[in-house]
N, C-alpha and C positions, 0 to 999 in steps of 0.2 A: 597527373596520374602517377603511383604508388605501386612500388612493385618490390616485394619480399621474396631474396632467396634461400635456402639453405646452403650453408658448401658441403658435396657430399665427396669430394675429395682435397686432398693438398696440393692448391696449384694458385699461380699467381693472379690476382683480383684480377686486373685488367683482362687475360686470357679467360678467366669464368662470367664474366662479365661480358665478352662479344659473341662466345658460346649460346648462353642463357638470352641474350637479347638481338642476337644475328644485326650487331653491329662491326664494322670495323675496330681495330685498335685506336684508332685517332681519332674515333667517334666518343669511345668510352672512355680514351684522356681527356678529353675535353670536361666529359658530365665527372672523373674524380676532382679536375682542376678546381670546376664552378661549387666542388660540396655538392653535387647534385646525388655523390654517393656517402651511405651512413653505413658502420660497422659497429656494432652494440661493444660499447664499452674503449671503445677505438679513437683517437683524437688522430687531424693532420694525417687524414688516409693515403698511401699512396699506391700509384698504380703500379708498381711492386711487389705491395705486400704480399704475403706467403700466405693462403688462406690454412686455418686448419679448423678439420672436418664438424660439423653443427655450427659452424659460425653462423652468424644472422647479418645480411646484409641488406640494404633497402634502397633503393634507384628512386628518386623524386625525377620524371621527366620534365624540361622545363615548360612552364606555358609563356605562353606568350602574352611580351608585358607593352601596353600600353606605348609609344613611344613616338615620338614626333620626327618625321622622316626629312631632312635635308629636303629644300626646293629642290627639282631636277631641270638640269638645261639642253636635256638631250630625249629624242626618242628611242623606241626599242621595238626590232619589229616582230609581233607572236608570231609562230611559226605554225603550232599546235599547241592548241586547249583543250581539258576534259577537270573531268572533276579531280582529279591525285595529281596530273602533274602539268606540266605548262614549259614549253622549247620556245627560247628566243635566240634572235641573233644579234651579240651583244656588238657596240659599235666598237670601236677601234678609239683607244683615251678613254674607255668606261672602266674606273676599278671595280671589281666583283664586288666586294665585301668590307666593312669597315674596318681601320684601324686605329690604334694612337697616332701615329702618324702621318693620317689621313684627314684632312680636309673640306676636299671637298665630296660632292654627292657619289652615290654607287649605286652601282645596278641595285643593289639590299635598299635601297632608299626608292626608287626606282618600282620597286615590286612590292612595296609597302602604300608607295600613293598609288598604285594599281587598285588597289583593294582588293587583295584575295586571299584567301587563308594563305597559311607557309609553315611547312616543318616547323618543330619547334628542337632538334637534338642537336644542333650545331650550335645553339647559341645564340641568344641577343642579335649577336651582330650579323649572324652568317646564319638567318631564317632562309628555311627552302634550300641551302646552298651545298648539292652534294657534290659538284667539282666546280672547278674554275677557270678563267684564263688572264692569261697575263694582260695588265691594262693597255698596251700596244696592241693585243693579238683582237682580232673580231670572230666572229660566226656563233656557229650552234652551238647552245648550251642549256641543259634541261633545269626545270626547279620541282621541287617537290611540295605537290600543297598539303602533304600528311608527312606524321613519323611512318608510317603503315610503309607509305610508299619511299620514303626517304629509307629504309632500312634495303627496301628491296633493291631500289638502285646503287646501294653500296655494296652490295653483293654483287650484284654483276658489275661494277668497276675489278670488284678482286677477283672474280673469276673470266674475266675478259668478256661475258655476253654482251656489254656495252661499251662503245669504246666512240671514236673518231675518227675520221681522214683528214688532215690538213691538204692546204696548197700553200708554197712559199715561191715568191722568187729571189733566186740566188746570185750571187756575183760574179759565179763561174762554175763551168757546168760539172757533172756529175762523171766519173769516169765511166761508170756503171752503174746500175743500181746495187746497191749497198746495205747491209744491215749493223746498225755501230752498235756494241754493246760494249760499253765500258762506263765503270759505276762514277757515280758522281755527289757533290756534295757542296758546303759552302766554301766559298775560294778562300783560303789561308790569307791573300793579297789584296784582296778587294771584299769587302762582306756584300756588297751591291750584288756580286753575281755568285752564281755555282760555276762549278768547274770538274774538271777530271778529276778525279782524287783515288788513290788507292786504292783506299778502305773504308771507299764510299758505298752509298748503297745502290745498287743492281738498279742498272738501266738501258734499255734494248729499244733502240726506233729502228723502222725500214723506212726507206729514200728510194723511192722512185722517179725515173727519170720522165716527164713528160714531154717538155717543147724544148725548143732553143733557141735561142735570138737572129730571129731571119734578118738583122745587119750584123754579121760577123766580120763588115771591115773593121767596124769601131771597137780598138781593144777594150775599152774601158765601159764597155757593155756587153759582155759575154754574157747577157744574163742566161739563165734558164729558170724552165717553170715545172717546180716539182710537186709531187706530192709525198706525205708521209702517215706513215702509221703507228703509235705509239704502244710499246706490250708491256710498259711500266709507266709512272703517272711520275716523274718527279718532275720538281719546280726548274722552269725552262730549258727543258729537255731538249728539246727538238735544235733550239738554239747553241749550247755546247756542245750536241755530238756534230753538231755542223763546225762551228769553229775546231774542234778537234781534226778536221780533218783540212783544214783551211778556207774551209766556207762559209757561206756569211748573208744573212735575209738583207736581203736591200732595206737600211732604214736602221737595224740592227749596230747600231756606232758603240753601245752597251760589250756587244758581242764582237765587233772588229771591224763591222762595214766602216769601208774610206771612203766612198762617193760623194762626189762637191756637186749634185744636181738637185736644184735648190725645190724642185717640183717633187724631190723625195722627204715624204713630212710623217711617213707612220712607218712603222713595220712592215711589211708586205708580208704577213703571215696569217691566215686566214682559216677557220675553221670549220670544213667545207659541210662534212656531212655525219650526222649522226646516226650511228646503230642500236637499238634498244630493245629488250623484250620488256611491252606494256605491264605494270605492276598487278594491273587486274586482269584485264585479259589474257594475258600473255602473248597477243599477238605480234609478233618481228614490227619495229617501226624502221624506217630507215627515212631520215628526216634532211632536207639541205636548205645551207643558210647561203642565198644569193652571194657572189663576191659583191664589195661593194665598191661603188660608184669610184673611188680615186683608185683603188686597184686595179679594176677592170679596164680602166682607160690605160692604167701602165701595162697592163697584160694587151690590147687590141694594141697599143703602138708599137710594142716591140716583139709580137707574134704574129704568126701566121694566121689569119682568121677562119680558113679552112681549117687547122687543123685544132686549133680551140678546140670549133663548135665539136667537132668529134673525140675530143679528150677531155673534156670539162662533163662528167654526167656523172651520175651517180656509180651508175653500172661499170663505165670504164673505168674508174678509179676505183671499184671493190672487184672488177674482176685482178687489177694488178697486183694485187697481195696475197689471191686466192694459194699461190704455190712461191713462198719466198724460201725455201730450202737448199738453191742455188746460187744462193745470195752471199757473197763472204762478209 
């Protein structure tokens, strides 16, 4: 599909470009990256350029190209299906989306021998994929089987109407519940990870405290079981404001966990429950992804099983963030 603007002011492509097609910024660098955008008389466009006024620009959306999907060795389980979008709970060692430096199969491989339509505005590699998660992390995570409905859900990632609740467990407990906001960026020391950094870009989680390790003789499992809520979307977020503060997801060795327990094999970072207004209907979804089977045994042997059953639900963990304004 083909789509002709005018510019009827001077302002930069990329910003008249998420206006005119209520995409994000990183949706629309992507379609200048692929030439998926044309400028009459224009070579080597970039998402910079300064538009000035009658210019003629032209968005080619992409379709979706024929392409032969990686065997998969893993399953995925739906959570919710309709015609636009589709929630799964991705497992834990699943990468979202393809790279050059990716190998083996991904969820995108994944959702292709599914057979079912998928966005096409992300690209090739990253059909359907309006967020993601780190290939340690598991739970709920939506796909879009339209652009229609792929535009709508990146609207509400940037205006918060959709978001997540995590559960982690930590190495040591929380003093309080807590809100870290300090920006972040790629580590100067390490390019593997992000880090705190100056004049990085703006990032705010809240940290809730849920359980705590009913053996508190054994120093070397103080764990606790938290949950969190993220108000900005960067690449392992949740992960560095925790190390920032000297805390650490069991499993997390990337980020600073030191634990020699050889029955610790993934991240314990799990993404429990989704929030969403439906793209057509607009009705509130609030969706949860089971913890799963190797978590949950770490979570039943080192908590209290009373007190789980009543802190693991959707409701209690969305009433805890309902009022974080006392939160330093």
């Amino acid at each position: 599909m083909t789509k002709t603007f005018i510019a009827d002011e001077c302002i930069r492509l990329d910003k008249f470009l998420s206006k005119k097609l209520n995409q994000n910024r990183n949706q629309i660098e992507q379609l200048i990256k692929k030439d998926f955008v044309k400028i009459k008389n224009k070579q080597n466009v970039k998402t910079g350029l300064k538009l000035q006024i009658n210019q003629e620009i032209t968005v080619t959306l992409p379709q979706i190209e024929p392409s032969k999907p990686k065997e998969v060795n893993f399953d995925v389980e739906v959570l919710y299906e309709d015609d636009v979008i589709l929630v799964i709970n991705k497992p834990s060692g699943v990468i979202v989306h393809d790279a050059p430096s990716v190998n083996e199969p991904t969820l995108v491989d994944w959702l292709k021998n599914y057979g079912i339509s998928l966005s096409t505005i992300s690209g090739e590699e990253r059909h359907g994929i309006v967020h993601r998660l780190d290939k340690g992390t598991s739970g709920v995570l939506v796909i879009a089987k339209t652009n229609e409905a792929h535009v709508a859900l990146s609207k509400q990632l940037e205006d918060k109407t959709m978001g997540r609740y995590y559960l982690a467990v930590i190495d040591m407990p929380l003093k309080d519940n807590i809100i870290i906001d300090k920006p972040i960026y790629r580590s100067p020391n390490n390019r593997l990870k992000m880090a705190i950094v100056p004049n990085g870009k703006n990032a705010k989680t809240a940290f809730c405290k849920l359980i705590s390790n009913k053996n508190i003789q054994d120093n070397s499992k103080k764990y606790e079981l938290i949950a969190a809520k993220l108000f900005t979307g960067r690449t392992h977020q949740i992960r560095v404001h925790l190390e920032s503060i000297n805390r650490h997801i069991l499993g997390d060795t990337l980020y600073g966990f030191k634990g020699n327990d050889s029955s610790i094999n993934r991240i314990y970072l799990h993404a429990y429950c989704l929030y969403l207004i439906h793209p057509i209907t607009k009705q509130t979804l609030k969706i949860v992804a089971d913890i799963p089977k190797n978590m949950n045994s770490l979570i039943e042997k080192n908590f209290d099983k009373e007190i789980i059953d009543e802190k693991i639900s959707k409701e209690y963990i969305t009433n805890c963030f309902t009022d974080t304004s006392s939160w330093l």
